[in-house]
C-alpha positions in Angstrom: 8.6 21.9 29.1 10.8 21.8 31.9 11.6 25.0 34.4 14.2 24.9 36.9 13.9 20.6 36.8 10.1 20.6 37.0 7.5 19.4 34.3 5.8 22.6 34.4 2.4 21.9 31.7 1.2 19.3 28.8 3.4 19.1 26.0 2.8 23.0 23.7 4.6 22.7 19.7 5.0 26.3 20.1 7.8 26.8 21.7 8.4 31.1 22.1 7.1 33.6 19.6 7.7 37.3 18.7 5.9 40.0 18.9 4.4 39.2 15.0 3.3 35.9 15.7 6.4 34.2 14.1 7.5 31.4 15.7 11.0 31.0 17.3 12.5 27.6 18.2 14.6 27.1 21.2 18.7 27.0 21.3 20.1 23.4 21.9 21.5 23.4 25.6 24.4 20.8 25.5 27.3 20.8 23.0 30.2 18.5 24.2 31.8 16.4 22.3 32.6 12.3 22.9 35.9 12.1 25.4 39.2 11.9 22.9 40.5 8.9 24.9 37.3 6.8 24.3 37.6 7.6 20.4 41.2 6.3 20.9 40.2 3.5 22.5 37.5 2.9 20.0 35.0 2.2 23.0 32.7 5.1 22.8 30.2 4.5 25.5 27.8 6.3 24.1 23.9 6.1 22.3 21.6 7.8 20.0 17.8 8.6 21.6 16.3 9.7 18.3 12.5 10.2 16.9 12.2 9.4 12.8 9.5 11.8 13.1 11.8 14.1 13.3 13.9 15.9 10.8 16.7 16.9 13.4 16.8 13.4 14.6 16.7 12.0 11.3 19.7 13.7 10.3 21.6 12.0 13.0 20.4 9.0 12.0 21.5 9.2 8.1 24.9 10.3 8.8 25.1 7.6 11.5 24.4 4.9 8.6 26.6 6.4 5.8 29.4 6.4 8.2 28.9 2.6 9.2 28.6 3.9 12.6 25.7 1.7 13.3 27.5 -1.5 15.2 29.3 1.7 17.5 26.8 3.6 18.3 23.3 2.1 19.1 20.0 4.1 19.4 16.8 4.1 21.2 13.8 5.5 19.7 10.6 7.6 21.3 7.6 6.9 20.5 6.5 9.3 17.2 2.9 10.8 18.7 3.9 13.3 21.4 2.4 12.6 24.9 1.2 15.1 27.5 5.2 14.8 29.1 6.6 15.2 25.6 8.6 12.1 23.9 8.3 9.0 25.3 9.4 5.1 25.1 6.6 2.6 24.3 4.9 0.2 21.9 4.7 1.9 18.5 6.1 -0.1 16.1 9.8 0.9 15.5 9.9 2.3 19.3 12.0 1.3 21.9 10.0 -0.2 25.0 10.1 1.5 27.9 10.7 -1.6 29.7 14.3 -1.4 27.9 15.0 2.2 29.2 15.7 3.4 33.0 13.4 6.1 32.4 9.6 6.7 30.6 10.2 9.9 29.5 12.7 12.1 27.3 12.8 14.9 29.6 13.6 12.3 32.4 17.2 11.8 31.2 17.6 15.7 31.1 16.7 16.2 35.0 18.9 13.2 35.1 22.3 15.3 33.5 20.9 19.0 35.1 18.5 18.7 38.0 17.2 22.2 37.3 17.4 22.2 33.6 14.7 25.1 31.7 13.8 24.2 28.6 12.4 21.5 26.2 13.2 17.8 25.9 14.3 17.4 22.4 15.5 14.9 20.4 17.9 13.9 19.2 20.6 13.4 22.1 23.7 12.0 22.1 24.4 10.1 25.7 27.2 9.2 28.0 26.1 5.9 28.9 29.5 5.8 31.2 28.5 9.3 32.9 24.9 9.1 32.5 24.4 12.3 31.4 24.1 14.7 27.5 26.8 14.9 25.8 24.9 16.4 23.2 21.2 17.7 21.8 22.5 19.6 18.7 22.2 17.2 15.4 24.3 20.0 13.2 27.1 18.9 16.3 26.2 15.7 16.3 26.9 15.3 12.0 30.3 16.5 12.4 31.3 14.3 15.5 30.5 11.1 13.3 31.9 12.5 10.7 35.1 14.0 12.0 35.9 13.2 15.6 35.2 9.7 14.5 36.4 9.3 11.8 40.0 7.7 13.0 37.0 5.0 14.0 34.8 4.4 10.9 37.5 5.6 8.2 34.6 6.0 5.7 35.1 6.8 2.4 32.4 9.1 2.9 33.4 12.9 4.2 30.4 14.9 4.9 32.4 18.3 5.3 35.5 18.0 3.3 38.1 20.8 3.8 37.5 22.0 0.1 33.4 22.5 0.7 33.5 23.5 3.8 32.6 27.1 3.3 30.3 26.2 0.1 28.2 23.7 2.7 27.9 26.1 5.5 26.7 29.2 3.1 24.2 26.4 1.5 23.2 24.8 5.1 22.3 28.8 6.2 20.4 29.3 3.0 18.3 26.6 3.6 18.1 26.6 7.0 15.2 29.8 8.0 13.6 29.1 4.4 12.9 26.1 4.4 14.4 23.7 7.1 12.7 25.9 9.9 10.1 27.6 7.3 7.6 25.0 7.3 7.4 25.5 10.9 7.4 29.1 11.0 4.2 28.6 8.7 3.0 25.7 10.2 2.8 27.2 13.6 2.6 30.8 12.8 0.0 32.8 15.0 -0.7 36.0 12.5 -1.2 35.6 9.0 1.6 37.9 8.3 3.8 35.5 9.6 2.7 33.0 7.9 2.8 34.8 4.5 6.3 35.3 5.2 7.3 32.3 5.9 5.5 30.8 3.3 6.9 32.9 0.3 10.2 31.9 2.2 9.4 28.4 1.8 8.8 28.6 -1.7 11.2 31.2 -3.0 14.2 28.4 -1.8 11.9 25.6 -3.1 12.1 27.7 -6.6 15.7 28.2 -6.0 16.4 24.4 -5.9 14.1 23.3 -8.8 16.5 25.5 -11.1 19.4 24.6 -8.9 19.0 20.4 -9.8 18.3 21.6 -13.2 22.5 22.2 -13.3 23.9 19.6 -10.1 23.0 16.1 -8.9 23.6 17.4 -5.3 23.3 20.3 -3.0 26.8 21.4 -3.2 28.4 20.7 -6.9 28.7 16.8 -7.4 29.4 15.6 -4.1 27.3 14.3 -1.5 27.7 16.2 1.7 25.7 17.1 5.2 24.0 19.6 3.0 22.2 17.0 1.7 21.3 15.3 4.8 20.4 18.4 6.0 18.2 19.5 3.1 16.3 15.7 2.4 15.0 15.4 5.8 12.5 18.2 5.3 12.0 17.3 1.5 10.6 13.9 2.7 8.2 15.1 5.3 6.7 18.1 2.8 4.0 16.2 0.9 3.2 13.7 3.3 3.0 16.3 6.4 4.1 19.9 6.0 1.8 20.5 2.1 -1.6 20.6 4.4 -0.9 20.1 8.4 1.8 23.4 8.5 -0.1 25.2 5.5 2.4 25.0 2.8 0.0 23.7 0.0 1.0 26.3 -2.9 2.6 23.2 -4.3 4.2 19.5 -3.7 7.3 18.6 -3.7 6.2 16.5 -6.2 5.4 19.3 -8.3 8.9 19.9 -8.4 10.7 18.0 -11.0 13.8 18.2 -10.4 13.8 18.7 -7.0 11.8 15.1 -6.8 14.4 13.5 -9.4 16.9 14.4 -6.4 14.7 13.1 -3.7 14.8 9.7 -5.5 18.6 10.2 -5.9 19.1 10.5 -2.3 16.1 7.7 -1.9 18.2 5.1 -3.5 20.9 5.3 -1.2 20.2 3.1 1.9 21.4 5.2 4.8 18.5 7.5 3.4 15.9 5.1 3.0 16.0 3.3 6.0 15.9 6.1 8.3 12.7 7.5 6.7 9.6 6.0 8.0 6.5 7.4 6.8 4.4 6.1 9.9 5.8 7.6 12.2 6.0 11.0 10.6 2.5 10.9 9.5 1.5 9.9 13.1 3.9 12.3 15.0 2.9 15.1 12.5 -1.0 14.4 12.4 -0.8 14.0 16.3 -0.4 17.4 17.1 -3.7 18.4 18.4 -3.5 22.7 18.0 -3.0 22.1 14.1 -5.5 18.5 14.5 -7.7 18.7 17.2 -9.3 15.1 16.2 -6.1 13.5 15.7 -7.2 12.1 12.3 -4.1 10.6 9.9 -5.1 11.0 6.5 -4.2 7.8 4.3 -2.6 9.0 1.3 -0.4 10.8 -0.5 0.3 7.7 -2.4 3.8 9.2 -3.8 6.2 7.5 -6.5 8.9 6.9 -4.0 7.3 5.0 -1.5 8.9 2.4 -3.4 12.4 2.8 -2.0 11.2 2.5 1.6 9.9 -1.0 1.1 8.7 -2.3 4.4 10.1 0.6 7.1 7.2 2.8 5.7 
């Protein structure tokens, strides 16, 4: 991580933790918002760095492509296996080159907005190509300036928050959010085993919640698809191929769920879902973390039904 500008140590997953062993993930640092006159002007000046290993990033990404957003807003992508100076530009397939960025390194471009910045490099960030500086490293801020700061720009049939759901999406986003969202990794990187029993019967009490909730709706919030969704798919995809043995969380699969994976493919089917999701990288982002897998072995399965929707991006 970075203190006061400096790269202070090789790259740790474990951000803070309490006094219980329970991990605690660090507070996004910038959360401005896209100037009002570019919007207007419908010349943004702005890209997307992004990881597909990672569900925060991911997010982005979706939302980005249901919102035809794509052609406005263009995005570079780190590499998915971690390196000693955190995320970084390179070969990988589906990475952007480094000989197409200014800098090698993430935490580069946050020296480059605050030259004494403390804190983590994370992804994803929203950029001021204009300024050269972060707008933005919160994807839960970034989801609602697509969807409604920009939305004078795309004019998408699609409204992630409408006015009606508002309040239903942000009671289901919190309900998800400590559970399950940041549950896996509470297990995954718990240092006690009391914390990781609780955040495993977390992890499976709202997993048992949703199986009876897609029992009764199509989607996370009545009938409509909203950020909830977006919100709740990106750790529903990465569970059986990543979180079910790396973080711990191997009482059951996802796939053991039926409803749950009926929804999965739901979501699957749509394109702004399925392109974004790409099973190498997450496998070797998630498989490269060397405190959970000291060899750095990627194991070669699980061979799941809806591979089948990802075509040749997985």
């Amino acid at each position: 991580m970075l203190v006061n500008g400096v790269w202070q140590s090789k790259w740790d997953p474990v951000q803070k933790k309490d006094a219980q062993g329970r991990f605690v993930r660090q507070s996004s640092t910038f959360r401005e918002g896209i100037p009002a006159e570019r919007i207007k002007a419908k010349s943004l000046g702005v890209k997307l760095y992004v990881a597909y290993i990672c569900p925060w990033a991911t997010r982005t990404l979706i939302a980005r492509s249901l919102l035809g957003l794509e052609q406005a807003i263009p995005i570079s992508v780190v590499e998915p296996v971690l390196s000693d100076f955190g995320w970084k530009f390179g070969d990988y397939p589906g990475s952007t080159s480094a000989d197409l960025e200014v800098v090698e390194y993430m935490h580069q471009l946050y020296t480059q907005s605050d030259a004494l910045y403390t804190g983590r490099a994370t992804v994803p960030v929203l950029w001021d190509c204009e300024q050269g500086v972060i707008l933005n490293n919160e994807s839960a801020d970034i989801i609602r300036i697509f969807n409604d700061d920009l939305r004078p720009l795309h004019q998408s049939a699609i409204d992630l928050v409408p006015d009606s759901l508002e309040q239903s999406i942000d009671r289901f986003n919190e309900h998800i959010y400590e559970s399950l969202n940041n549950g896996v990794y509470k297990a995954g990187f718990a240092t006690t085993q009391e914390a990781y029993e609780e955040a495993c019967k977390g992890v499976f009490d709202t997993l048992n919640y949703l199986e009876k909730h897609f029992s009764e709706y199509c989607y996370a919030v009545g009938e409509l698809l909203t950020e909830s969704d977006i919100r709740l798919f990106v750790t529903l995809v990465r569970f059986d191929p990543a979180y079910f043995s790396l973080f711990k969380t191997n009482r059951q699969r996802v796939s053991d769920f039926p409803n749950i994976s009926a929804y999965l493919e739901r979501l699957l089917r749509i394109p702004g879902f399925a392109k974004n999701t790409r099973i190498d990288h997450i496998k070797a982002g998630y498989y490269s973390i060397k405190a959970l897998n000291p060899n750095g072995i990627v194991p070669s399965g699980p061979e799941l039904d809806w591979y089948r929707y990802l075509g040749e991006l997985s």
